[in-house]
Each structure stands twice: as structure tokens, then as C-alpha cells.
C-alpha positions in Angstrom: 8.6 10.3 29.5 11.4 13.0 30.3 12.9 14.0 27.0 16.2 13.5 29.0 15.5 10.0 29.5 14.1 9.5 26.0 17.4 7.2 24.3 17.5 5.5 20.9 20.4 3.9 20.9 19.3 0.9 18.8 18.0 3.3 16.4 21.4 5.8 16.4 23.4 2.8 15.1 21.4 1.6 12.8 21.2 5.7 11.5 24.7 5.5 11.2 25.0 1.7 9.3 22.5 3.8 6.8 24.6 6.4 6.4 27.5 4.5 5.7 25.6 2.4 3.0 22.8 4.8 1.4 23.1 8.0 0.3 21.3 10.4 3.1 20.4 7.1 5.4 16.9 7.0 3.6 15.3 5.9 0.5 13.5 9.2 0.5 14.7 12.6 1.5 11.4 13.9 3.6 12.3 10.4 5.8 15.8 11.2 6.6 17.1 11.3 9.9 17.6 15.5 9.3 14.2 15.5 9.6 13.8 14.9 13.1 15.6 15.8 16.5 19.3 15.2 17.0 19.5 11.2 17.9 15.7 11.0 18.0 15.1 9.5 14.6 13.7 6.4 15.8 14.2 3.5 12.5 11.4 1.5 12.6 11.1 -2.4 12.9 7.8 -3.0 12.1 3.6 -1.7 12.5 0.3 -2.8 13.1 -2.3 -0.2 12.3 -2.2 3.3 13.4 1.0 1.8 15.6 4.8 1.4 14.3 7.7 0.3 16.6 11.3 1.3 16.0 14.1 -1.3 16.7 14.8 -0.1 20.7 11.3 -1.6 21.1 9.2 1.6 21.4 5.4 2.1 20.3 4.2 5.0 18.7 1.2 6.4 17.3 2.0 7.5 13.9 0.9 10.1 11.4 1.6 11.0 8.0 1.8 6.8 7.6 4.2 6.1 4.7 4.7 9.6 3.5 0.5 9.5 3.7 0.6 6.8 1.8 -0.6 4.6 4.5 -4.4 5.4 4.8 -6.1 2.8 6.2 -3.5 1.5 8.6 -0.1 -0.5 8.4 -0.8 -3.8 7.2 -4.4 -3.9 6.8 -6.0 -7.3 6.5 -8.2 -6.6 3.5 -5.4 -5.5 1.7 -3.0 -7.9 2.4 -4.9 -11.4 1.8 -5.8 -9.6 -1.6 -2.0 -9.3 -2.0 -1.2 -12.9 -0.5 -3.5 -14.5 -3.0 -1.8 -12.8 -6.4 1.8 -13.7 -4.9 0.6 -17.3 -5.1 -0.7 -17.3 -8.9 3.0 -14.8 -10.2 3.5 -11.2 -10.3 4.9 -10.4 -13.6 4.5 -11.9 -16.8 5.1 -11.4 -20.2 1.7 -10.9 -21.0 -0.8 -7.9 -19.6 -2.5 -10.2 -16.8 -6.1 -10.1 -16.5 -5.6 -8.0 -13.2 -4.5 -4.9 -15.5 -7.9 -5.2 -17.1 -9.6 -5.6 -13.6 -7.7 -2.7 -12.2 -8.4 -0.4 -15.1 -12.1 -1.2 -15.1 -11.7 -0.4 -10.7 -10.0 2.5 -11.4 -12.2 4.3 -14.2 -15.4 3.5 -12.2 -14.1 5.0 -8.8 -12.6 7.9 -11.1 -15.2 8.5 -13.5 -13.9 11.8 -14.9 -11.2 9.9 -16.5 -11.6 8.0 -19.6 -8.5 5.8 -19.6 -5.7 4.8 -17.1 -2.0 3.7 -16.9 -0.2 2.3 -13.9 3.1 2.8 -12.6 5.1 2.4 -9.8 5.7 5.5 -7.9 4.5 9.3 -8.3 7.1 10.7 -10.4 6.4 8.9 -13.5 3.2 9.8 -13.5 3.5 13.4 -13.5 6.7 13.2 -16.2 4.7 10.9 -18.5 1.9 13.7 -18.0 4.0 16.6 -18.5 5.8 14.8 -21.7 2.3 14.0 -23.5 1.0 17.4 -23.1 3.8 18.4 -24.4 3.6 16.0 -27.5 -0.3 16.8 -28.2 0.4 20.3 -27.9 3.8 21.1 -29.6 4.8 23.3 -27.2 8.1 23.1 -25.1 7.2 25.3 -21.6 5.8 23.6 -18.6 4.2 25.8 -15.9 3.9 24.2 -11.9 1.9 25.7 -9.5 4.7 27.2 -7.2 2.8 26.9 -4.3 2.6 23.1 -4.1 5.8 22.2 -2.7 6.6 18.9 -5.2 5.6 17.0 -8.3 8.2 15.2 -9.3 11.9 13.6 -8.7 12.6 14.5 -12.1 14.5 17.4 -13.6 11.6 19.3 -15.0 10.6 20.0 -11.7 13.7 19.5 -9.1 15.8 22.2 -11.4 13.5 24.6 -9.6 14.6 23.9 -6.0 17.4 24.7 -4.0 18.7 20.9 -5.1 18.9 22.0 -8.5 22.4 20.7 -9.1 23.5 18.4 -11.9 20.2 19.7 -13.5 21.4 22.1 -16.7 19.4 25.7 -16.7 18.0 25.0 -20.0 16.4 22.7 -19.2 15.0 24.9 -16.0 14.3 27.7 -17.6 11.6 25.8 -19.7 9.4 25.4 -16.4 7.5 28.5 -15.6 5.4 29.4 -12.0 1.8 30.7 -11.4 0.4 31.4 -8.1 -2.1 29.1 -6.7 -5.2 31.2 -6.5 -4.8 33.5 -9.0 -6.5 33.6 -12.2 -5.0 37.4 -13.0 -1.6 36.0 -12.8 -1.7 32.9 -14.4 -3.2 34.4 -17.3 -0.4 37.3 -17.3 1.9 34.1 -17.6 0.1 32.4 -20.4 -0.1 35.7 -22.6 3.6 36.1 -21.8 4.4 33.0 -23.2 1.7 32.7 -26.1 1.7 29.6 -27.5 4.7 28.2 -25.5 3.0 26.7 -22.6 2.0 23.5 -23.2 0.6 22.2 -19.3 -0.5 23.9 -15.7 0.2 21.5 -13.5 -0.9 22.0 -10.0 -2.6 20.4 -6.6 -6.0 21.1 -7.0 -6.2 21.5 -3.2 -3.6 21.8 -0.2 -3.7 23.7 3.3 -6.6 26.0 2.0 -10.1 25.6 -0.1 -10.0 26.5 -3.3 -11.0 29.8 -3.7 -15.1 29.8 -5.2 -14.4 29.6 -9.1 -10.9 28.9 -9.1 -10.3 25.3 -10.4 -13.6 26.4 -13.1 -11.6 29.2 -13.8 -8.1 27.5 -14.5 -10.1 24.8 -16.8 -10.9 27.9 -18.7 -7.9 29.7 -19.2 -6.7 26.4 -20.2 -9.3 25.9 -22.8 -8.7 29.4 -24.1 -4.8 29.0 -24.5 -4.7 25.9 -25.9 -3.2 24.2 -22.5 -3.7 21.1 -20.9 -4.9 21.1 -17.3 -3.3 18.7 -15.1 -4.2 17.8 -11.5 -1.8 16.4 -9.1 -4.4 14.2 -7.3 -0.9 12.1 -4.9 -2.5 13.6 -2.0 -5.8 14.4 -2.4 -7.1 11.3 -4.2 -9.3 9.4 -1.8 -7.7 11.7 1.1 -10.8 14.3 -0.6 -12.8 12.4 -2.1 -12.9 8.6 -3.7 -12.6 10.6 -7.2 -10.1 13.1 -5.9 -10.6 16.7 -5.6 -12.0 16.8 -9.0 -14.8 14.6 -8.2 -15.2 16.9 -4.8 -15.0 20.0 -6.8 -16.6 18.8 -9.7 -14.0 20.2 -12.5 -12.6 17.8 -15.3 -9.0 18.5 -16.0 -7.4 17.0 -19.0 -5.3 14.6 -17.1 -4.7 14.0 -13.6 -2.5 11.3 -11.3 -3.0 9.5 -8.1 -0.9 7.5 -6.0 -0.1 7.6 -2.4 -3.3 6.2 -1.4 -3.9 4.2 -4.2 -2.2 1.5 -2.8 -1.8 1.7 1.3 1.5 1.4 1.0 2.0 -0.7 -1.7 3.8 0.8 -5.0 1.4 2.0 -7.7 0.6 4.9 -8.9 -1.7 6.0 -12.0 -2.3 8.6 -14.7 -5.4 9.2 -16.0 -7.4 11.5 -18.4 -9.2 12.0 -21.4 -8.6 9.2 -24.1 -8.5 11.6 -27.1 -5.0 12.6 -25.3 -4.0 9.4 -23.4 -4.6 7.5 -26.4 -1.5 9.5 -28.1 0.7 6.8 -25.7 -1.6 4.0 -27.5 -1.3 1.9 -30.8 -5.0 3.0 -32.2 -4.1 6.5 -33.7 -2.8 7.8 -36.5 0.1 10.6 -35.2 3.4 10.4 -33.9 3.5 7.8 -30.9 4.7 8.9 -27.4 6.5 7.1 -25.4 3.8 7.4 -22.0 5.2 5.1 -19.0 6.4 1.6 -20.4 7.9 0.0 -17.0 8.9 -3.8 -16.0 7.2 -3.4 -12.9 4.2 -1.0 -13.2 1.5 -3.7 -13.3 2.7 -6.0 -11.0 -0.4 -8.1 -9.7 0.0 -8.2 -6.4 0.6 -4.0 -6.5 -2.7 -3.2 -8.5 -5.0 -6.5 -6.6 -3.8 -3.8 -3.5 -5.2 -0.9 -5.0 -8.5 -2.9 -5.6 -9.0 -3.3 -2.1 -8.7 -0.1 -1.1 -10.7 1.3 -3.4 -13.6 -1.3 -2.3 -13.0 -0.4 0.9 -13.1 3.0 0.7 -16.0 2.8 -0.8 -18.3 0.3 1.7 -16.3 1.8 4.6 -17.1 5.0 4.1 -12.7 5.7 4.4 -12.8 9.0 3.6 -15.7 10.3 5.9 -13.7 8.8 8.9 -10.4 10.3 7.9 -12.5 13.8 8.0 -14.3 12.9 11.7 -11.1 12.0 13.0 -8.8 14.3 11.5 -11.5 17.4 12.9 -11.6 15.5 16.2 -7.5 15.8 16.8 -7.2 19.3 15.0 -10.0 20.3 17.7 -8.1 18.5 20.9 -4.5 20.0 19.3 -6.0 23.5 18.8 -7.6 23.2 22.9 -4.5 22.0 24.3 -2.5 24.7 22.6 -4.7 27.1 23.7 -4.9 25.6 27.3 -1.0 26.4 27.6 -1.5 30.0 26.1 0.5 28.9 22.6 -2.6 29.0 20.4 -0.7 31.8 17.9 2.6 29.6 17.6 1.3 26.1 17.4 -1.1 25.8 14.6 -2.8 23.1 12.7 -3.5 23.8 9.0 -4.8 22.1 6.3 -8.5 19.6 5.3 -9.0 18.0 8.4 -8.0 14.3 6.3 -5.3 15.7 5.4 -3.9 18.4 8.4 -0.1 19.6 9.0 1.1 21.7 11.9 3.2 25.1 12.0 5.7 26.0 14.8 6.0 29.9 15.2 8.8 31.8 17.2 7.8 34.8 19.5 7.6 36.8 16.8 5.1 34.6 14.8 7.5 33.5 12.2 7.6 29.7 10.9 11.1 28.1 13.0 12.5 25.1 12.4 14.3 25.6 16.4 10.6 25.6 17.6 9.3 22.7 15.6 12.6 20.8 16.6 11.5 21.3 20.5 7.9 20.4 19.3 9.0 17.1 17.4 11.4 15.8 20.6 8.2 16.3 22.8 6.1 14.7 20.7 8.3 11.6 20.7 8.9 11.3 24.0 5.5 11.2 24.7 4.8 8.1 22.1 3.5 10.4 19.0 5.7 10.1 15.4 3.9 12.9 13.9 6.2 14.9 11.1 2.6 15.9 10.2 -1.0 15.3 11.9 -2.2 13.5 8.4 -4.4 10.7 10.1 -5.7 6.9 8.6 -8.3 5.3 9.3 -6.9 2.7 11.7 -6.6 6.1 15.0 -9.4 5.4 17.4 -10.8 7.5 20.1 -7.9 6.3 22.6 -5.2 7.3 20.4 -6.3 10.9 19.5 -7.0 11.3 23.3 -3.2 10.0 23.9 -1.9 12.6 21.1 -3.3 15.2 22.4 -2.5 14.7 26.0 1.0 14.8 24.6 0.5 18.1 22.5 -0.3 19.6 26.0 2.5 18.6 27.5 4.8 19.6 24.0 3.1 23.1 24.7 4.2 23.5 28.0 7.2 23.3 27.1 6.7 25.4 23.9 5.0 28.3 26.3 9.2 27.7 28.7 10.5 28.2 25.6 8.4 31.5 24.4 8.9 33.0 27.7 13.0 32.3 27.7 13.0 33.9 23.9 15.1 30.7 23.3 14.4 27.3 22.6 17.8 26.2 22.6 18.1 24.4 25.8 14.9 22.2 24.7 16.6 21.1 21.6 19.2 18.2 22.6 20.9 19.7 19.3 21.0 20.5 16.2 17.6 21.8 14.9 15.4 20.3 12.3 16.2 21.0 8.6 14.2 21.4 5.5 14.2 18.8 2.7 15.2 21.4 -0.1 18.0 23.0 0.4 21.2 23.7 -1.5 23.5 22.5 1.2 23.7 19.3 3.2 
């Protein structure tokens, strides 16, 4: 379809009924309609696997499902008639149900690095109640994020180091501290710099790139030596890496560690997990000063953790994760032809695990533009692909990679129009694409 031709109007109003009722139009900044092409946010009505269709009655293919939450597919039927059957026997009670006992015992097999678990709702928590108990068990006041791993948290600890740092008071910024991911020199420059104040590193164990050989081994030493606790960010690369994460992949133990995302296929849980000499601090059976580590009204729903049973149960007789890696190197392969094909190879690039793969959109002189991914996006869309990333689930076939890349081709067409012109202005139908963190609106 002709970009021209391509109309949302459906979707514009219901954009602007969301902006006059929730704050940015979205529950979550990376989904708001800034994000995508001038009147091309399509708001979507409903989905059926790798499929979602916005309210002007449009199919896509999707990608990045649910913030790659969505792993094995919008409503999946394993995971839903496990949900269906704890919404008819109550959600909540009083009480820990017997599914928080199930869950746990799920969880620690599929994880077996951990030693205990806690539940929660969303990502956030996890990491906070993480980064409080290390600093409870260690005394010390200093958390130090891996500034190359673009988020960890909602809360201030971590957003006071963005550009949407207001409302957030510097003292309590300045007690987070960076280390570069990759760098063993440099973190432990940081660590002797602050001796004794540090109390966590926090990081991704993995994003775009491998570890470098003796990295995460290193960092769990450095840790050891300092009297830190190692904490991996597991959100994205738990099950997405492995069915243990990246440290069952990589085979290094941190202290603690937290999943989501995939956890649940969309559904709200989230976990933290680690040794129980320190997760037992948030526990009655100890002797020292309690810590307050993630007491919510909602964490262990039923119906949230029966969900995250059934994916881990089908991850593991499905053999998920092996088919998010076949297909993710089958479209990263067919994307990297077609941009080649259309003599963009250098400007459109796909980067990252193939489970787990992002794009980049480069200008003529090979620097990252938000113009060029702007022209990229409204292609994309046109053509039938909602793809804010190439992250793939389970539920893509062989028909719908083919499809996606067809479109890439055409996208790069367009791209190479746009390259030759020096401008991609008059491919842009607008204003371009803007990042999530940023100081202004």
C-alpha cells in the first residue's frame, strides 16, 4: 500500500480521546503515539498470535509483542485455559494460595541458580526491592547501574539519571553511580573510588552484543572482592536466552537476579530471585533487622502466576526458546539481503541475539537518525509490519517472515530515494520519530 493512501483515522481519534484523558495517550512511555509516524500510530483493537488489528480494521504482523513481553503469541491457548480455570476458583485471597507454593517450586526448578523467589506485578519492583535489600545486607548507601542498558526501573534510583529526571531531588541521584558494560578496568576504578560505598552492580547480563569471554566471571569477582552484590537484570533475557536466563546460558551465579516480561506472555508478574542467605533478610526466619522486600495486594494473583506456569512448561516441551533463535536468524538474514538488494546494507542494520534483534536507521553519513527511522517505520506499516523492533515470538511462521521482509525491501527502496536526495523529509508525512527519554515533551 502507498504510504499516501495509508489513513488511520479510527486510530487518530481515539489518539486524541487518550490524550485528553491519560497522561502521554499511553500507559507506558515506549508505546506512545511519539513513537511512531505522524498519524500512523495505529491503537489496537485486538490480536491473535503473531497478528494484532488496530480499530480502522487493519492486520499486521507484529514484533516486539507487548513491549516483548508477548513471546509465544497474543492470546495463546495454553496459557489462557490455565488462566480461565484460576478465574473460576478466586484470584486473591487472604491467605498465600497454594498456587504461590506451585509457582515458586515452577520457578526455582526452571531457574535453578536461585534459591528462593518473590512475585510481583511488574518489572520495577523487582529491581527496587533488589536494589533496597543489597543495600540493607550490605550497609552501604551507593547503587551502581550499568549505563549501557538503557532501563531498570520506573523508580527514582534509576529515572534521576535520565533526561526525565524532574521531580527527582539530586541527592538522591547522586547516590547512583555508572560502569561501562564490558569493562572490568573501569568498573573496578569505580568500586575503589567509592570503597565501601557501593552496595549493588546492577546490569543486563546481555543486550545487542555477547558478552565479552570472562566478563560476567569477572564482574562476579570484583563483586566478591568488594563486598558487592551482583545483580542481573534477567526482563529481557529470561527465557528470550535461555529457560534460566543468561545466567543459566553463561553459566555465572549472581547474588540476585529478576525476570519478567516473558514470564508471563503478557500477563502481569514479575519475579526476584537469588540466594536465600540474602532473600531471606525480607523473611520472618532470621535474626537481623527485617526489610521490607515487595509486599503487594496484587503480586500473587492466581490467575497471573497459573500464566507463568504455562509458559514455563511450554518453553520447556516446546523447545520456545530454540524457535525464537531459528526464526529470529531467519528474518535478520532476509532483512540484512533485502537491505543489501537495495544497496542500504550500511544504514539499515539489525543488531542484537537473533531472539531478541533491534534495527538501526543510519543517515548518509552513518549516524543513528530518528528522520530515517521515521521514513523506515511509515514503510513498514504500510506494508502490514508493526515492528518498533524485530524482537520475534514464537507464534511468526515462514509466511510471515517472508511477508516482513518483502516489505523491508520495499522500506529500502525508499530508504536508498532518500540517501540519494540527502533528505528524507518528503518521506516523512511529519514530524519525525522521538526518543522515549528526553527532557522535553
Amino acid at each position: 500500500m502507498d504510504t499516501e493512501e495509508f489513513l488511520l483515522p479510527r486510530s487518530r481519534a481515539a489518539n486524541e480521546r487518550l490524550h485528553a484523558l491519560v497522561p502521554g495517550g499511553a500507559h507506558t512511555y515506549a508505546k506512545g503515539d511519539d513513537q511512531y509516524p505522524e498519524n500512523l500510530a495505529p491503537v489496537i483493537s485486538h490480536g491473535r498470535g503473531a497478528h494484532v488489528w488496530d480499530v480502522d480494521g487493519n492486520r499486521y504482523i507484529e514484533y516486539g509483542s507487548g513491549l516483548r513481553s508477548v513471546s509465544l503469541g497474543h492470546a495463546h491457548p495454553r496459557v489462557n485455559e490455565a488462566v480461565r480455570r484460576e478465574l473460576d476458583r478466586g484470584t486473591n485471597f487472604v491467605r498465600p494460595s497454594v498456587m504461590e507454593l506451585e509457582a515458586a517450586e515452577r520457578f526455582l526448578a526452571t531457574v535453578p541458580t536461585a534459591e528462593m523467589v518473590k512475585f510481583t506485578k511488574n518489572g520495577s519492583d523487582a529491581t527496587t526491592a533488589a536494589v533496597r535489600l543489597a543495600r540493607a545486607v550490605t550497609g552501604r548507601p551507593r547503587v551502581a547501574i550499568c549505563g549501557d542498558h538503557p532501563f531498570f526501573s520506573v523508580d527514582d534510583w534509576f529515572i534521576g539519571t535520565t533526561p526525565m529526571s524532574a521531580g527527582i531531588p539530586t541527592a538522591t541521584t547522586e547516590l547512583t553511580v555508572a560502569f561501562p558494560y564490558g569493562d572490568l578496568a573501569a568498573t573496578e576504578e569505580l568500586l575503589t573510588r567509592y570503597q565501601d560505598e557501593i552496595a549493588c552492580l546492577i546490569l543486563e547480563p546481555a543486550g545487542h552484543t555477547e558478552p565479552p569471554p570472562g566478563y560476567l566471571a569477572g564482574l562476579r569477582e570484583l563483586a566478591d572482592r568488594h563486598g558487592c552484590v551482583l545483580i542481573f537484570d534477567e526482563m529481557i533475557t529470561g527465557f528470550r536466552w535461555s529457560e534460566a536466563g543468561a545466567q543459566g546460558l553463561y553459566g555465572v551465579v549472581p547474588d540476585l537476579s529478576t525476570f519478567g516480561k516473558a514470564l508471563g506472555n503478557g500477563f502481569a508478574v514479575s519475579a526476584l530471585a537469588g540466594r536465600r542467605e540474602l532473600m531471606e533478610r525480607g523473611g520472618l526466619r532470621h535474626s537481623g533487622d527485617r526489610v521490607f522486600l515487595l509486599s503487594t495486594t496484587h503480586g500473587a494473583e492466581t490467575h497471573s502466576l497459573a500464566a507463568a506456569m504455562a509458559v514455563q512448561a511450554t518453553y520447556a516441551e516446546e523447545g520456545i526458546t530454540a524457535r525464537l533463535h531459528a526464526l529470529g536468524e531467519r528474518l535478520a538474514a532476509g532483512v540484512r539481503d533485502a537491505a543489501a538488494s537495495m544497496g542500504v546494507a550500511d544504514h539499515v542494520l539489525v543488531r542484537g541475539r537473533a531472539s531478541n534483534l533491534v534495527f538501526a536507521t543510519l543517515d548518509e553519513k552513518d549516524r543513528p537518525s530518528q528522520p530515517y527511522r521515521t521514513l523506515f517505520l511509515r514503510q513498514l506499516l504500510a506494508g502490514g509490519v508493526l515492528a518498533p523492533s524485530f524482537v520475534v515470538s514464537s507464534a511468526l511462521d515462514d509466511a510471515d517472515i517472508e511477508h516482513t521482509v518483502d516489505v523491508v525491501a520495499q522500506a529500502c527502496a525508499v530508504y536508498r530515494k532518500a540517501l540519494d536526495a540527502a533528505d528524507p523529509t518528503p518521506w516523512l508525512g511529519g514530524r519525525p520519530v522521538k526518543p522515549v527519554f528526553r527532557r522535553l515533551a
